[in-house]
C-alpha positions, 0 to 999 in steps of 0.5 A, a space after each residue: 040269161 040265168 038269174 044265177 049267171 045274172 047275179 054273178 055278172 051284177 056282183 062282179 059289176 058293182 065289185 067293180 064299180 067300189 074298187 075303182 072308187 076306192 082306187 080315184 084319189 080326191 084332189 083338194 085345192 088350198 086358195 090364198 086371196 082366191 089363187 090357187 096355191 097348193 093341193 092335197 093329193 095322195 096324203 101330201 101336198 103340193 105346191 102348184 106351179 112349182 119350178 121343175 128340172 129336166 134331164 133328156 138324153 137322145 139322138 140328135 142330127 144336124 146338115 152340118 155335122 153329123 147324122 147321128 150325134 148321141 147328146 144330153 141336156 138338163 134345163 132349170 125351169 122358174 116360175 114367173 107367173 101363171 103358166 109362164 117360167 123362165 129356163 137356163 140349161 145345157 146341152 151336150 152333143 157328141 160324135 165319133 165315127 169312122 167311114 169307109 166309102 165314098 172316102 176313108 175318114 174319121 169324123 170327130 164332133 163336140 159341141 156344148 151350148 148354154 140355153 136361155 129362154 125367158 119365156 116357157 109355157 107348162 100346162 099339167 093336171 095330176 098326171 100329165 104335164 106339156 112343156 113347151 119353149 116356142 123360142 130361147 137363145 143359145 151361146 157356145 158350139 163347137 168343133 168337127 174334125 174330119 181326118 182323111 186317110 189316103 196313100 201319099 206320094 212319100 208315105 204309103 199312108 198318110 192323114 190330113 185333119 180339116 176342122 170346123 168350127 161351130 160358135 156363137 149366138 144360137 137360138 133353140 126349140 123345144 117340146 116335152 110330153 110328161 106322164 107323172 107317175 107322181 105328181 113331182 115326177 116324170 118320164 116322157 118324150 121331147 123334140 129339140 130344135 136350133 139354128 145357127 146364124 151359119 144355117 146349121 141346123 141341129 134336131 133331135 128326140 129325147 127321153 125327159 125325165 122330169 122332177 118337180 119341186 112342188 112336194 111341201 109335205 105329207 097331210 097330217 089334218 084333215 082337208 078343212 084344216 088346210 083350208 082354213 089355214 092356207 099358209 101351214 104345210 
């Protein structure tokens, strides 16, 4: 190789190497009593372990009631302490569909739950963040109609509506994987799971988009200020 073709390749190196050190933002942690607080990131602070909200939308199946069912949830999740939150939410599923064979039938699904879990771990770094709900209870349900169309004796086209019912105490799962485009917020996948006390069972995949209440303001002073004063914003 050249000493010119071997300049060329050094420049481009160590142009490189500066830009990717001006491009890596510093991240400074505020203590209070030796816990971490806050930190500075981007010209803003941030309150650590802050409680955050979500809203997924997916496709979700179930043994019971349909294969396809479209649905959304929304979760609160507060702080309790450490990785530790506590989450109320909802989740609304919804389906209607018609079949042809092995009969002819519509298939009509609503079903609304209240989510409650006391116990949510969240783990994060700047730009990632695992939420994860181990077990949580659910109360509501809902209902699936089945309207069969045939030809009775009388009439050349006859229906008959068969509903079920689906309501009570319910308990659920769920898991998300967030990529923070910033620190406060989020888009990733997550996965739901329930079971109810008549062994139906309901799962599904969902888009997350997560929002987070760390935000507290933007850095006016400089690092040391904050750390001196970890009570000001």
């Amino acid at each position: 190789m050249s000493r010119i073709k071997r300049g060329i390749l050094y420049f481009f190196t160590i142009h490189h190497l500066i830009l990717f050190s001006q491009n890596k933002l510093k991240v400074d942690t505020i203590f209070v009593d030796s816990i971490p607080k806050k930190i500075l990131y981007d010209n803003k602070i941030y309150k650590l372990n802050a409680g955050f909200f979500s809203l997924n939308g997916g496709y979700y199946i179930s043994n019971n009631l349909t294969t396809s069912m479209k649905g959304v949830t929304f979760n609160f999740n507060f702080h309790i302490l450490k990785e530790w939150y506590a989450q109320v939410g909802l989740i609304r599923l919804k389906d209607e569909q018609s079949l042809q064979f092995p009969e002819k039938k519509d298939i009509n699904v609503s079903y609304f739950n209240l989510l409650l879990s006391p116990f949510v771990i969240k783990t994060e770094n700047i730009h990632f963040a695992f939420i994860f709900n181990p077990l949580g209870i659910t109360y509501g349900g809902g209902y699936k109609d089945e309207t069969f169309h045939y030809k009775g004796i009388i009439a050349q086209d006859s229906t008959e509506t068969i509903q079920n019912n689906y309501f009570g105490l319910n308990f659920y799962s769920t898991v998300q994987c967030i990529y923070k485009f910033k620190y406060d917020l989020g888009i990733g996948l997550g996965a739901y799971a329930e079971l109810s006390t008549n062994n139906t069972i309901i799962a599904g995949l969902n888009v997350s988009l997560y929002f987070s209440a760390a935000f507290k303001g933007y850095q006016t002073k400089p690092a040391w200020y904050y750390k001196k004063n970890p009570d000001k914003d």
